[in-house]
Backbone as CSV, one residue per row, in Angstrom:
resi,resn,N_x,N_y,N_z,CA_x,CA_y,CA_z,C_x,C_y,C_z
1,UNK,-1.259,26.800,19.117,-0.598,25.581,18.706,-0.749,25.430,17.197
2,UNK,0.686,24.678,16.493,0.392,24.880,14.932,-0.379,23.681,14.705
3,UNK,-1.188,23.812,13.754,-2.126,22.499,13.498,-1.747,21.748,12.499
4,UNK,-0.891,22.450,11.535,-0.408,21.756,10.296,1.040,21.831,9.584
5,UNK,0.804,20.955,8.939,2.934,21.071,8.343,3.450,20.207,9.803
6,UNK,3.051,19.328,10.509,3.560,18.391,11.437,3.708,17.549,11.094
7,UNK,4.648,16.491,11.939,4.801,14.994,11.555,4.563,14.268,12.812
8,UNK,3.381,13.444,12.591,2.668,12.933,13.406,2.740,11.224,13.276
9,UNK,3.180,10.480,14.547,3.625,9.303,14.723,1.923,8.398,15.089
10,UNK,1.386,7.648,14.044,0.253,7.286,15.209,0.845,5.542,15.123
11,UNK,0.291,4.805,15.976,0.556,3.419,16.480,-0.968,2.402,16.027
12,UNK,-1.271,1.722,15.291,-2.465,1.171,15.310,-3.597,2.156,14.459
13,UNK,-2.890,2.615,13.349,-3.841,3.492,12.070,-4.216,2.888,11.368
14,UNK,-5.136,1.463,11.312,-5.724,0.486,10.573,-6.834,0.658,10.392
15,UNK,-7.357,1.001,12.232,-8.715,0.838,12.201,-9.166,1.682,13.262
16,UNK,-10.274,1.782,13.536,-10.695,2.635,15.324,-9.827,4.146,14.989
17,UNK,-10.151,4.323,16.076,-9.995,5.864,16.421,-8.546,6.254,15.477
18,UNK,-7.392,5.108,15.726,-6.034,5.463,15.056,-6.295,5.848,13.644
19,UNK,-7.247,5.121,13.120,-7.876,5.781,11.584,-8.313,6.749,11.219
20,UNK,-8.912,7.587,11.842,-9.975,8.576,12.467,-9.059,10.135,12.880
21,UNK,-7.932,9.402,13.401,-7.288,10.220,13.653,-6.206,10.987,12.517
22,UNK,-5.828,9.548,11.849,-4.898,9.732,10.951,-5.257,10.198,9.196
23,UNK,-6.589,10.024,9.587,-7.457,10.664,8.429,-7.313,12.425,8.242
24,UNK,-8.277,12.522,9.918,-8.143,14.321,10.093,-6.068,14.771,9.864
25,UNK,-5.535,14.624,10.326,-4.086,14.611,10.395,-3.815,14.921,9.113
26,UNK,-4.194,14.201,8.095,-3.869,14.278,6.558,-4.588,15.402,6.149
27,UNK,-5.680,15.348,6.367,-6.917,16.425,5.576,-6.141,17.865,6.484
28,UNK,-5.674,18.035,7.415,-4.969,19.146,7.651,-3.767,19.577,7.482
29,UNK,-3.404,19.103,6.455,-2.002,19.320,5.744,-0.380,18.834,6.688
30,UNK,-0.826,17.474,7.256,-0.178,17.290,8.548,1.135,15.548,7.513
31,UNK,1.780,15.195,8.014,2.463,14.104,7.515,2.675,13.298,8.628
32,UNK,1.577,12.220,8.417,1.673,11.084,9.151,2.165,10.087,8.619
33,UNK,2.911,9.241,9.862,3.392,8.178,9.878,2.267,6.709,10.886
34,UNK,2.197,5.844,9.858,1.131,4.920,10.677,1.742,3.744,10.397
35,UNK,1.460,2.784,11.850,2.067,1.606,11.886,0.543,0.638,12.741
36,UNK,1.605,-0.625,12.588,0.218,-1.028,12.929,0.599,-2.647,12.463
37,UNK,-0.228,-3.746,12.899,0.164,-5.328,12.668,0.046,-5.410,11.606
38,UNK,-1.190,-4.848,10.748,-1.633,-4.776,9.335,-1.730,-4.274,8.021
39,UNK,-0.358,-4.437,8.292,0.562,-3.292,7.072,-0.403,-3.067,6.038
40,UNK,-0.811,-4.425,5.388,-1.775,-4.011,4.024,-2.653,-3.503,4.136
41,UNK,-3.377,-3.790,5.473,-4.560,-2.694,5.716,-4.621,-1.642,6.061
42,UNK,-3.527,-0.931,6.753,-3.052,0.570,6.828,-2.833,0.824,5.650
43,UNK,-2.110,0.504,4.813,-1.846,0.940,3.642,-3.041,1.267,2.846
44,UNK,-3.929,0.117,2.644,-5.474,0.261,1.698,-5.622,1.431,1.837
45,UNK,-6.527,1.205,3.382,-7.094,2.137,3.772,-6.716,3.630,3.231
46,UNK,-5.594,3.825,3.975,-5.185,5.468,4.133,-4.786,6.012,2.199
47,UNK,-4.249,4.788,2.017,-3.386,5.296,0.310,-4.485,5.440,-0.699
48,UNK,-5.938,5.216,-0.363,-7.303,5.069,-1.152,-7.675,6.329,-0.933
49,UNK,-7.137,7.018,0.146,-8.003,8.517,0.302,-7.150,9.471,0.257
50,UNK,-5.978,9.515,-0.105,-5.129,10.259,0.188,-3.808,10.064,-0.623
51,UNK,-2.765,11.298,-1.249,-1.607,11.261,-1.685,-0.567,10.616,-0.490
52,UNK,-0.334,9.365,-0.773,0.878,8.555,0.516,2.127,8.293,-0.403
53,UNK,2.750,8.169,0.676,4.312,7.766,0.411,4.202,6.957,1.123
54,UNK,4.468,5.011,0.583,5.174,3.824,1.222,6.397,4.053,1.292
């Protein structure tokens, strides 16, 4: 299975595991998409550790 160069949909990447997940996802050369009630806090979060596109 390919592990990277995917585009990966997660639901609830704010906080918990969806974070966790969407962290590793990035660090493996993967392009996620994260949604979630807390737009600004998905955003913080993930755009503080990582090259993002809003």
């Amino acid at each position: 299975m390919k592990i990277s160069k995917n585009t990966i949909l997660i639901t609830g990447g704010a906080t918990g595991i969806g974070h966790g997940f969407a962290q590793e996802f990035l660090r493996q050369d993967n392009t996620v998409i994260i949604c979630g009630r807390r737009e600004k806090r998905c955003c913080h979060r993930i755009c503080c550790q990582f090259k993002v596109k809003t």
